[in-house]
C-alpha positions, 0 to 999 in steps of 0.5 A: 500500500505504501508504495501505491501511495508514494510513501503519503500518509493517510492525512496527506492523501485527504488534504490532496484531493480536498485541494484538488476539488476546491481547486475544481470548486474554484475553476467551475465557478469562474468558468460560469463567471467568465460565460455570463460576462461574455453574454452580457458583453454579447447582449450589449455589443448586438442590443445597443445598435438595435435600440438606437436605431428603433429610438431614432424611429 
């Protein structure tokens, strides 16, 4: 067993994959962060020209 696990302990292995879902936890955050701002800048760069021109009717 300690060979398949590096000569880790039993703390260390739990530490490890606690960091790596927080790591996750962050990454998954910013992804949909990083999605909805591309919309809104979507939203604004495509929506903007359409209202001016129906206010200018």
């Amino acid at each position: 067993m300690e060979t398949f696990t590096a000569g880790l302990g039993l703390q260390e292995i739990l530490m490890l994959g606690l960091g790596i879902a927080a790591v996750g936890f962050i990454l998954k955050k910013l992804f949909k962060l990083a999605i909805t701002i591309a919309i809104i800048i979507a939203l604004v760069y495509y929506g903007l020209p359409i209202l001016q021109t129906i206010m200018t009717m």
